[in-house]
C-alpha positions in Angstrom: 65.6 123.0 110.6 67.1 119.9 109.7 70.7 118.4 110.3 72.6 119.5 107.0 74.4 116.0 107.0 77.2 117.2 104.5 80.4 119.9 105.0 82.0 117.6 107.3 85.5 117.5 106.0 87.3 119.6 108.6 86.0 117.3 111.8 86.0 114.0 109.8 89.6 113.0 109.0 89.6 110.8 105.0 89.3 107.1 106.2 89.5 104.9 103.7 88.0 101.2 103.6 90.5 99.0 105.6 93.4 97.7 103.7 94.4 93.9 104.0 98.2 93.4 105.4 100.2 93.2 102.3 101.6 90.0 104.2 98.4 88.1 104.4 97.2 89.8 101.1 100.4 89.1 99.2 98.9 85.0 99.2 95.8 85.2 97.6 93.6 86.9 94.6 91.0 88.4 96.7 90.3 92.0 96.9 92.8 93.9 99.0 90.0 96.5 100.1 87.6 95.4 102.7 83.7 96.5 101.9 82.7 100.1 104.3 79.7 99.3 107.1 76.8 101.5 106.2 78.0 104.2 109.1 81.2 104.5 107.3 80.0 104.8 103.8 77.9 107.8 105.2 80.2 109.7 107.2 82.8 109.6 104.4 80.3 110.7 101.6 79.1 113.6 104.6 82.9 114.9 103.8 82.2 116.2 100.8 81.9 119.9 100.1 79.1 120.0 98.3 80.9 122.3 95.5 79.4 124.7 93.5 81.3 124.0 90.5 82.1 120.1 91.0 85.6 119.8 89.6 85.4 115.9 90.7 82.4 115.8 88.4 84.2 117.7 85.5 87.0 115.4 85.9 85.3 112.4 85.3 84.9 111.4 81.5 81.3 110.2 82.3 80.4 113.3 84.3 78.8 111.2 86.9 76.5 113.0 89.4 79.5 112.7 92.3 77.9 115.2 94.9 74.3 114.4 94.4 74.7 110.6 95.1 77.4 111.6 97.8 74.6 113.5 99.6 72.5 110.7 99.6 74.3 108.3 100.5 75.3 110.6 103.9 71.6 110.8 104.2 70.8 106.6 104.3 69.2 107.2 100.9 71.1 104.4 99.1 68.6 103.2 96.7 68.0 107.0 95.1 72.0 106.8 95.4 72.6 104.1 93.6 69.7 105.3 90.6 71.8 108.8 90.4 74.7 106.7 89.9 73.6 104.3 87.3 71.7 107.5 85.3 75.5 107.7 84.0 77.6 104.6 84.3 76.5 101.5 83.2 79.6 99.6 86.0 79.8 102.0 88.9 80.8 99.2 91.2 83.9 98.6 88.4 84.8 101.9 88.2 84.8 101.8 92.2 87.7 99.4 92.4 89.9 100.1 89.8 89.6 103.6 88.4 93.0 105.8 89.2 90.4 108.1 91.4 93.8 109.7 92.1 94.4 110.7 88.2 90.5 111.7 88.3 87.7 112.4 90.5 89.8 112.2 93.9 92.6 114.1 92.7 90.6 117.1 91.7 88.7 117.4 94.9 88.4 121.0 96.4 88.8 119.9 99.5 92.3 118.1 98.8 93.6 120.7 97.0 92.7 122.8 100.4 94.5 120.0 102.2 92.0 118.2 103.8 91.9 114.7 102.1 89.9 114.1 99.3 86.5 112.3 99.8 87.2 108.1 99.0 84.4 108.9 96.4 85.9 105.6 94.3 84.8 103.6 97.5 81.6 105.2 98.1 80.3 104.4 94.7 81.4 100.5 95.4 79.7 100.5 97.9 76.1 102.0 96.7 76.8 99.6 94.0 77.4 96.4 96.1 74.4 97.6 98.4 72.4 97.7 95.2 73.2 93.8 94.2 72.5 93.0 97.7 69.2 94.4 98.0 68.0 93.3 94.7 67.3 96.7 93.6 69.7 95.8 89.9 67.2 94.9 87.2 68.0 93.4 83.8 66.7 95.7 81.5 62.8 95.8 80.5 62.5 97.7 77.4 58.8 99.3 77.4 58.6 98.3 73.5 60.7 95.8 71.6 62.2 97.2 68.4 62.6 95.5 65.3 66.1 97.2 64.5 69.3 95.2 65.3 72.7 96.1 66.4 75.9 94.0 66.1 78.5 94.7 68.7 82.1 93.0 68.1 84.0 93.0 71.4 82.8 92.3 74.5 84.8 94.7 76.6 83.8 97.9 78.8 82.7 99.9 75.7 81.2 97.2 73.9 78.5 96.3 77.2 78.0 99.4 77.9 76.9 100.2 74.9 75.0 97.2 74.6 73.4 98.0 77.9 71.8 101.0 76.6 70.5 100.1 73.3 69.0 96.8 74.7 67.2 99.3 77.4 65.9 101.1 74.7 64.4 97.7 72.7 67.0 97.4 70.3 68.3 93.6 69.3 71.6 93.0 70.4 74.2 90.6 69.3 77.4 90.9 70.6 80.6 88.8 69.0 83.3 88.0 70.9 86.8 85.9 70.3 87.0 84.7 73.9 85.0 82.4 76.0 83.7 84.5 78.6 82.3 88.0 77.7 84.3 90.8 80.0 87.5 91.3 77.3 90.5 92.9 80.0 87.8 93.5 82.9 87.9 89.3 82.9 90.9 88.5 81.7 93.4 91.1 81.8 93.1 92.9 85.2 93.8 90.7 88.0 91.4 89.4 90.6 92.5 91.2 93.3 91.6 94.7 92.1 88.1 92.6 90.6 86.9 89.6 91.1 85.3 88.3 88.7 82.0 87.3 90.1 81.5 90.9 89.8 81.8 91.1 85.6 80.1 87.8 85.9 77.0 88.9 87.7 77.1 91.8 84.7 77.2 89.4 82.2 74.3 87.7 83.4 72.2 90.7 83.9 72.6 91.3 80.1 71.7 88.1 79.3 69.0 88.5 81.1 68.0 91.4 79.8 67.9 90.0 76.2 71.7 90.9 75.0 72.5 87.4 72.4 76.3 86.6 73.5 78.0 84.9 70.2 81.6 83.5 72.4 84.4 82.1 71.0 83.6 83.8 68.0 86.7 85.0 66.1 85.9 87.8 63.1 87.6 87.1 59.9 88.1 83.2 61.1 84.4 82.2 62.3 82.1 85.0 60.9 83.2 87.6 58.5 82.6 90.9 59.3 80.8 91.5 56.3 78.3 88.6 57.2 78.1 90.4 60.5 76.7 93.6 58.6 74.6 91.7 56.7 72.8 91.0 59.7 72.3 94.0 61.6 71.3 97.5 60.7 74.5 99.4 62.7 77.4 97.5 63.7 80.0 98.8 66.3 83.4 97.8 66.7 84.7 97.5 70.5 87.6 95.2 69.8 89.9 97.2 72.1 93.6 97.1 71.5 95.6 93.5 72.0 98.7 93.5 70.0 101.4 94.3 72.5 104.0 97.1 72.1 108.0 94.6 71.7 111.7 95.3 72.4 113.9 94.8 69.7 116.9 94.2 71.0 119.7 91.9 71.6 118.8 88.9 73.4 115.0 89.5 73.3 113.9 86.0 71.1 115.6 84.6 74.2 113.4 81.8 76.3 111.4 83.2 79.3 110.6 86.7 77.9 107.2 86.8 78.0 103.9 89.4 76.9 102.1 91.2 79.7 98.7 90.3 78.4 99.9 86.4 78.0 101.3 85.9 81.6 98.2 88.0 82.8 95.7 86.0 80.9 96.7 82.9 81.7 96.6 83.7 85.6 92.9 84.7 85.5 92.4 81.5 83.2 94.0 79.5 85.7 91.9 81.3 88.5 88.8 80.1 86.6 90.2 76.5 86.7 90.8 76.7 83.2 93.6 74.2 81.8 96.5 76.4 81.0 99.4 74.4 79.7 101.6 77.2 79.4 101.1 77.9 83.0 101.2 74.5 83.9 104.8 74.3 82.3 106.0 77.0 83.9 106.6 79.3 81.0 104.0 81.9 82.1 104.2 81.0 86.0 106.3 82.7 88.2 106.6 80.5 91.1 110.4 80.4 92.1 111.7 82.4 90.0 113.4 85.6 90.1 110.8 88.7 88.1 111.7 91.3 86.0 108.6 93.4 84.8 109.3 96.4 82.1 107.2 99.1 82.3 105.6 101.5 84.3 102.1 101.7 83.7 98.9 100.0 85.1 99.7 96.9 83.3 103.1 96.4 84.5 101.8 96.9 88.1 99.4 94.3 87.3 102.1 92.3 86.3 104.1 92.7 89.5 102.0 92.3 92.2 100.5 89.2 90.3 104.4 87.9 90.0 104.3 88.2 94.0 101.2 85.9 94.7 102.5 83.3 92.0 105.3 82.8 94.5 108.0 84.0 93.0 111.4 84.5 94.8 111.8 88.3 93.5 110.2 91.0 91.4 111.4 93.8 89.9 110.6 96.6 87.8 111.9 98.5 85.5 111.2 102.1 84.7 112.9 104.6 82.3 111.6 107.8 84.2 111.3 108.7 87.7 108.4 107.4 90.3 107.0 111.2 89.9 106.3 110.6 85.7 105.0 107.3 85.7 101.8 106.5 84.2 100.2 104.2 86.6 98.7 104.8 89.4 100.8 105.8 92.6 97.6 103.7 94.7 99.3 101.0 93.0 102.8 101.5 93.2 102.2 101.9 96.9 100.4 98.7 97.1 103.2 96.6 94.9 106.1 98.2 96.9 104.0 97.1 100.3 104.1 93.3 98.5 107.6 93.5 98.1 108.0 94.7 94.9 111.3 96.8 94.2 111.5 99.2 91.4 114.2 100.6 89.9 113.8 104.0 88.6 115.4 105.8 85.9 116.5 102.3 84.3 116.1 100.9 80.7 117.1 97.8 79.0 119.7 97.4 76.5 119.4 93.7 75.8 119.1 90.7 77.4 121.6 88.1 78.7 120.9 84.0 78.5 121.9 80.5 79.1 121.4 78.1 76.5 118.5 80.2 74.8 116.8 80.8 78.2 117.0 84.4 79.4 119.2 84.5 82.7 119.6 88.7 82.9 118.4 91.9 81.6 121.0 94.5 80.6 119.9 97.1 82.0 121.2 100.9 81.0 120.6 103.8 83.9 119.0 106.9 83.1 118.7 110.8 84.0 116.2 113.2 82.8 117.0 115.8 80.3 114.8 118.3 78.7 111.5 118.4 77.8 110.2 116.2 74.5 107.3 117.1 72.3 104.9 116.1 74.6 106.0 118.3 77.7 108.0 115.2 79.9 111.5 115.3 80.4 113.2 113.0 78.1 115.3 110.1 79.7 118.6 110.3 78.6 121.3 107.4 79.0 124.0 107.8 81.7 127.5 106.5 79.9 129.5 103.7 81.6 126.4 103.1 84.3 125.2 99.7 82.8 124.6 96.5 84.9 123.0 92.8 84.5 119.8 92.3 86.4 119.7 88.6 87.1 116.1 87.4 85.9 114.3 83.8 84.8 111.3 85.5 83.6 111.4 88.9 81.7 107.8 90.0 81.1 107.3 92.9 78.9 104.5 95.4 79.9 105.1 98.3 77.5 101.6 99.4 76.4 99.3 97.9 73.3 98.9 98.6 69.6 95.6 98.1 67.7 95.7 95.0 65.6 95.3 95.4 61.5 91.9 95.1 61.2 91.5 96.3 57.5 93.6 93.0 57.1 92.6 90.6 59.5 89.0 91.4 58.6 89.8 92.0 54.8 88.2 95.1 54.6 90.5 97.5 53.2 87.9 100.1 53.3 87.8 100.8 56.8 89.3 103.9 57.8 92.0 104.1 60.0 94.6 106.0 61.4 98.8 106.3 60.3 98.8 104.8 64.1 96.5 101.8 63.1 93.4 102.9 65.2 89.7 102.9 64.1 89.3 106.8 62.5 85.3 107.7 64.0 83.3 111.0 64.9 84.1 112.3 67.7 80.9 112.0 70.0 79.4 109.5 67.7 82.0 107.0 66.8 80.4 106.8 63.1 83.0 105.7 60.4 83.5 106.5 56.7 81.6 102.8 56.3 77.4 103.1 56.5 75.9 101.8 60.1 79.6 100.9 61.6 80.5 102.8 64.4 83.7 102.2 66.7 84.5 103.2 70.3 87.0 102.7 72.8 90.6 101.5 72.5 90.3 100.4 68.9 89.6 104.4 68.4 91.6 106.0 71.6 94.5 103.7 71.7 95.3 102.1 75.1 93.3 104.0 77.3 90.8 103.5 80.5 88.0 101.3 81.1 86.2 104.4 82.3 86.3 106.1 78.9 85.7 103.1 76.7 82.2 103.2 78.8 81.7 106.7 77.9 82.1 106.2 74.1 80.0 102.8 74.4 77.3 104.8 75.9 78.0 108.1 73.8 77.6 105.6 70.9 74.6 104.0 71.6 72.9 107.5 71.8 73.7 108.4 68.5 72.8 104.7 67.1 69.3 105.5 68.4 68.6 109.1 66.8 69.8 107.7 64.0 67.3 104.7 64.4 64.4 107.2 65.6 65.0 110.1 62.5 64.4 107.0 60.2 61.4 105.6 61.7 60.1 109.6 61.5 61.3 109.8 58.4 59.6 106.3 57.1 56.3 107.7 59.2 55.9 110.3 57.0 
């Protein structure tokens, strides 16, 4: 009888890929995870428990096939690992570095909740994925027939590709619209380099391309193309815009010089990274080199924002968080990883206003919190502590408290497209058909500010019902 190569979590210890020092790592954009050697990558995936009701599977929106590719990887069988893989996720190697596995997959393991260490599935599946691109086993997609309907796709983020991905696979025509210059949307320029690179949305990219997706770049809809046009032209038409307009402070002080918008200081880093000119980094108004950083927030974007701050050179970075460390929304991977840079938060603190110096912002007032009871949604509600306030000294304040859809009944002067009283896209669950014929919506611009991981779900989820929809008319015009 052969080896059974799996079960191995009570004499295998959880080892995951080695970690750069957070002093060497601190001065560059590269990765902070090394890649596993192939011996690695099999005895951690030989961990797993081979469940019989998978709650890591459950757990993940796209229902990946966790133990099946697990068990093959333990077995050397990379290539039928990284085909089980790919069978659900268009950007496994993506969701490999910067899904919260913690929120997710990893934190729903049977064997961590029994104590043992969850399986480092998130690194496993980078590494199948890598091993894939390496080996040359990642083909552009070769539809067996070409397919005379046509799909326009505005946005190209997460859900935007991956729905893109699918319907090209099937022979569909594929335009995709984008504002920017590079196709990606947050994957290129909102999340930072060193949690993924970008060679690695690039080489994405390409492989649509290559695969026969039509990239329309620095296309802006209602400015360049209107979105009617756009319909005019395909036969379904999905909106992937995301979410961009960030969430402000209205308080005193805040027009104040040096108080800045997470997704502007962020994008202009990973501009600058592409050797992009970037006068308002260049200036110093979204650089922080020398100066002393206060980040407000507590999510994944604000973490982004710190540990960035940190390897722009500046002298100190705070953050600020209204709640405690245990109800923060981002990931506590990452909070580990800022606080091992250097980065100092400050819990259960608020701003009140801002302090400045001839217009330019010198301080935050900052306002100290406790917890009191529950709000509607179940968390404690912070609750201002009387007579507790201070001034934290700051040259750049960068704001990092979520996104908003933009209004894009206005901006694309379509008043006819439903949406909801919170601004988002209103769609069919499933689906993501609208009220409009042939337009369809997934991702943020339906969700709200949500995870890359889920925008590939409704991209993909999307795409399916695009074609039944395409194949019940073609049986329908048959007859």
């Amino acid at each position: 009888m052969a080896k059974q190569p799996m079960l191995k979590f009570v004499q295998i210890e959880r080892d995951m890929p080695q970690k750069r020092d957070a002093s060497v790592r601190k001065e560059d954009f590269n990765e902070i995870y090394a890649e596993y050697a192939a011996a690695k990558a099999e005895e951690q995936a030989s961990r797993c428990s081979q469940c019989g009701v998978p709650y890591c599977q459950s757990h993940c929106p796209l229902h990946n096939n966790i133990p099946d590719w697990l068990r093959l990887t333990a077995s050397g069988r990379l290539e039928e690992a990284y085909e089980t893989s790919q069978a659900t996720n268009t950007f496994p190697e993506i969701c490999g570095r910067i899904c919260p596995q913690d929120r997710l997959c990893e934190g729903n393991c049977v064997i961590e909740q029994s104590g043992h260490g969850t399986v480092t599935i998130g690194s496993v599946e980078k590494y199948i994925t890598d091993t894939a691109w390496e080996n040359g086993w990642v083909k552009p997609a070769a539809p067996l027939a070409e397919r005379s309907e046509s799909v326009g796709i505005i946005g190209a983020g997460p859900g935007g590709l991956a729905a893109a991905d699918m319907l090209r696979k099937a022979g569909v025509q594929v335009t995709v619209y984008d504002r920017y210059d590079r196709a990606g949307g947050l994957l290129m320029y909102g999340i930072p380099s060193f949690k993924l690179e970008k060679d690695v949305v690039e080489r994405r990219n390409k492989l649509l391309a290559d695969g026969g997706v039509t990239f329309k770049l620095n296309c802006n809809v209602g400015e360049d193309i209107s979105f009617e046009e756009i319909r005019s032209k395909h036969n379904a038409v999905i909106i992937a815009t995301g979410v961009y307009k960030s969430r402000d402070l209205a308080m005193p002080g805040s027009g104040s010089e040096g108080i800045v918008k997470a997704i502007d200081f962020l994008c202009a880093s990973n501009k600058k990274s592409f050797g992009d000119e970037v006068e308002a980094f260049d200036n110093g108004d979204l650089n922080a080199a020398g100066k002393k950083v206060v980040v407000i927030g507590g999510g994944d974007t604000a973490m982004d924002c710190v540990r960035t701050s940190i390897r722009q050179g500046a002298t100190s970075v705070k953050c600020l968080y209204r709640r405690d460390r245990a109800n923060m929304p981002g990931s506590q991977r990452e909070t580990q990883n800022a606080e091992e840079e250097g980065v100092v938060f400050e819990w259960l603190s608020a701003p009140k206003g801002f302090t400045d110096e001839s217009g330019k912002v010198s301080g935050v007032m900052v306002q100290k919190m406790r917890l009191g009871q529950p709000d509607a949604s179940g968390r404690q509600a912070p609750e201002v502590i009387e007579g507790a306030d201070y001034v934290e000294e700051a040259d750049l304040v960068i704001k990092a408290l979520g996104f908003e859809p933009e209004e894009l009944p206005t901006l694309w002067n379509q008043p006819e497209l439903p949406v909801t009283r919170w601004g988002t896209v209103k769609a069919a669950f499933k689906t993501g058909a609208t009220e409009l014929d042939g337009v369809y919506a997934v991702g943020d611009i339906v969700r709200g500010a949500s995870l890359v991981v889920w925008a590939i779900k409704d991209g993909r989820d999307c795409a399916e019902a695009i074609l039944d929809n395409f194949n019940s008319k073609a049986a329908v015009a048959a007859e």
